[in-house]
C-alpha positions in Angstrom: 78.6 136.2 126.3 81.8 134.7 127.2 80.2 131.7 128.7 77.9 131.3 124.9 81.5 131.2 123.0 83.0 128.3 125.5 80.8 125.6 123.5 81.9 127.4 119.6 85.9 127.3 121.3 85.6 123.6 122.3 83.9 122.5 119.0 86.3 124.3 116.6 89.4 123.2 119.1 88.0 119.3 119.0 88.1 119.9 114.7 91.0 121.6 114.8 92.9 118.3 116.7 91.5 116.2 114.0 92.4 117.6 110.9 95.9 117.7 112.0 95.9 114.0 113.3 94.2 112.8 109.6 96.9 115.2 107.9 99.5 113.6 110.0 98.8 110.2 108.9 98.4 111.1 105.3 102.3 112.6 105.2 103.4 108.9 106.7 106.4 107.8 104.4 104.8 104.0 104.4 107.0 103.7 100.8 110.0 104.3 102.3 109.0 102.6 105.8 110.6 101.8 109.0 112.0 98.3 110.5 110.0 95.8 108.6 107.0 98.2 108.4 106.1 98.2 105.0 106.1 95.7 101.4 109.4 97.9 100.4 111.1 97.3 103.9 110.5 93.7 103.6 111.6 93.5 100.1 114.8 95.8 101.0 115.6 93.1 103.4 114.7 90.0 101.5 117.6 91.3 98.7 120.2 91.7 101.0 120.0 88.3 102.2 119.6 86.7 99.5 122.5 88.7 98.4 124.5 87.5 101.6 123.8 84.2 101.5 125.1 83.3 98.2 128.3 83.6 99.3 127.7 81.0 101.9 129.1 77.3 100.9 127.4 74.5 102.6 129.1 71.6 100.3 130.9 69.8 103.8 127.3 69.1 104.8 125.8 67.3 101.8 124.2 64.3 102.7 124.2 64.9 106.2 121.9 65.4 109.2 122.5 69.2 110.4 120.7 71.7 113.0 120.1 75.0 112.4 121.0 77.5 115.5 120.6 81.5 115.7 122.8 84.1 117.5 124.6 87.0 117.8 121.7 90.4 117.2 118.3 88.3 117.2 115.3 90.5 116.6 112.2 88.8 116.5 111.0 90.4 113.9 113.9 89.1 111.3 113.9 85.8 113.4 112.3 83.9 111.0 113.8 85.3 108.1 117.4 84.9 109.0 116.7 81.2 109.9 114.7 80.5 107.1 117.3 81.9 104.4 120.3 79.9 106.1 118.0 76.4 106.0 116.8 76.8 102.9 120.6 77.5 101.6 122.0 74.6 103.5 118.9 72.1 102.1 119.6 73.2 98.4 123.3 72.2 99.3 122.2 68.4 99.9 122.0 68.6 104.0 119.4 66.5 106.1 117.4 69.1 108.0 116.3 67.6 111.2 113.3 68.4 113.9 114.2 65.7 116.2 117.4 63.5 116.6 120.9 64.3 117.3 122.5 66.5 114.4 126.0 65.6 112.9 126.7 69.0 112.6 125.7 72.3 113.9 125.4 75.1 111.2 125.3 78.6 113.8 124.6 81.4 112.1 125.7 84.2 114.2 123.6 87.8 112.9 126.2 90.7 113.0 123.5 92.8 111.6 120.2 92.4 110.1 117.7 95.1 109.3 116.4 98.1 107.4 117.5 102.2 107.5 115.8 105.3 106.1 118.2 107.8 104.4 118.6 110.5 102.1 121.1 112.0 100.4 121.3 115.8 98.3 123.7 116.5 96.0 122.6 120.6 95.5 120.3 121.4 92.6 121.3 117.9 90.9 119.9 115.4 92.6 117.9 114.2 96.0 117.6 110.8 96.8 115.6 109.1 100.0 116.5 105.4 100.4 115.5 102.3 102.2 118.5 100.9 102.9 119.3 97.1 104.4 122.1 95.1 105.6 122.4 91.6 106.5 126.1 90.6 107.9 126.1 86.7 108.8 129.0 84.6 110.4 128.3 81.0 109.9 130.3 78.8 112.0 129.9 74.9 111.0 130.6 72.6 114.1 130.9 69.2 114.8 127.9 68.1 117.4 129.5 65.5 119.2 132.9 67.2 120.3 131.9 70.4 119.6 134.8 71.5 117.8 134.7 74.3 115.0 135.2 72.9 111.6 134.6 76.1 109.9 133.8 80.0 109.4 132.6 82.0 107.1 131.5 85.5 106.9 129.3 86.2 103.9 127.1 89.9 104.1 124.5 91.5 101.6 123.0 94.9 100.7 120.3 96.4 98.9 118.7 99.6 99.1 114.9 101.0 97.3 115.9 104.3 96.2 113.2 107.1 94.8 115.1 109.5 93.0 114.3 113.8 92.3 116.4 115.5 89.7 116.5 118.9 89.4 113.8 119.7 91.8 111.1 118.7 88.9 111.1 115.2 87.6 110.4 112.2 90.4 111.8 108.3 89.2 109.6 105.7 90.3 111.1 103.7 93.0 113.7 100.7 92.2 115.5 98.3 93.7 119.5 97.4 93.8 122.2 95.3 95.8 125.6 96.2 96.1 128.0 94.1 93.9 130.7 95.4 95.4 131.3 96.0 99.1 134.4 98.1 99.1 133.4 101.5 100.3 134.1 104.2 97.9 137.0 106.9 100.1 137.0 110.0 97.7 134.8 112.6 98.0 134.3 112.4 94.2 134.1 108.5 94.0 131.4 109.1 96.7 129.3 111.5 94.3 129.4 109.5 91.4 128.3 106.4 93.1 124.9 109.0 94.6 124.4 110.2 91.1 124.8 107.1 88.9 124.8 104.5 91.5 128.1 102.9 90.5 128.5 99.7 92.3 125.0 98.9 92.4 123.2 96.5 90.2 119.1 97.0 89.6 116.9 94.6 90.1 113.6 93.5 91.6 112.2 91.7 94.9 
């Protein structure tokens, strides 16, 4: 009898296994995503840089042949983003980007930090908020490529965040988007809740 039951336990373990591995993949948070997993990440990121770099000021360079050079925290997955958002600034500021050739200048930017977090926050019974979050912290060194000498430094830095909202427990907000207009942290404990609820210091707006 025992031995009749063996093929039963096998099948109903083998069903068991897969309805928690499709269940598993249905509660996958792809909205609120991970690294530069999902459309929101992506989008999360693409704010705070564009954020970041408009504080960058490429005028010295106008007219001339420049090189653009990546340090500091590379990933390779925000490679091509980070290099991408300095060139296209330092082109839209009149300077010669060049493939081949020697440079006049070298624009380094060096990548402090670049790249998305999930978070959440709970004020109790008010509010619960889970967040994409995104930072992107550039220090952009112009240098002369002959001598080699450092002509200037700035230090310019974005965020944004894609926040989905719960009040009360009952009524869900459809996701939106917002950078940070000001990047002076909030110290008080009620500054801090204000800011959670009404999102003071945040500006909406859309990828």
């Amino acid at each position: 009898m025992k031995n009749a039951d063996m093929p039963f336990k096998k099948t109903s373990l083998l069903i068991f296994s897969f309805v928690l591995l499709i269940s598993a993949c249905q509660s996958t948070q792809k909205t609120t995503g991970e690294g530069l997993v999902s459309v929101v990440a992506q989008n999360v990121l693409k704010l705070a840089g564009e954020q970041a770099i408009k504080g960058a000021n490429f005028n010295t360079v106008r007219g001339l042949p420049v090189k653009i050079e990546l340090k500091g925290f590379v990933e390779q997955k925000t490679k091509g983003f980070i290099e991408n958002l300095v060139s296209a600034k330092a082109e839209k500021s009149g300077a010669l980007l060049i493939r081949n050739g020697e440079p006049d200048i070298i624009i380094e930017a060096v990548v402090n930090s670049a790249g998305n977090d999930r978070g959440s926050s709970s004020i109790p019974i008010i509010n619960r908020a889970l967040r994409t979050e995104s930072v992107v912290d550039l220090t952009i060194i112009l240098r002369d490529a002959n001598t080699g000498e450092r002509l200037s430094t700035q230090d310019v830095r974005g965020e944004s965040k894609y926040e989905q909202k719960r009040w009360v427990g009952i009524i869900d907000e459809s996701g939106k988007y917002y950078v940070k207009s000001s990047l002076i942290a909030q110290e008080g404990i009620g500054e801090k809740i204000i800011s959670d609820i009404g999102n003071d210091g945040w500006i909406l707006t859309s990828p």
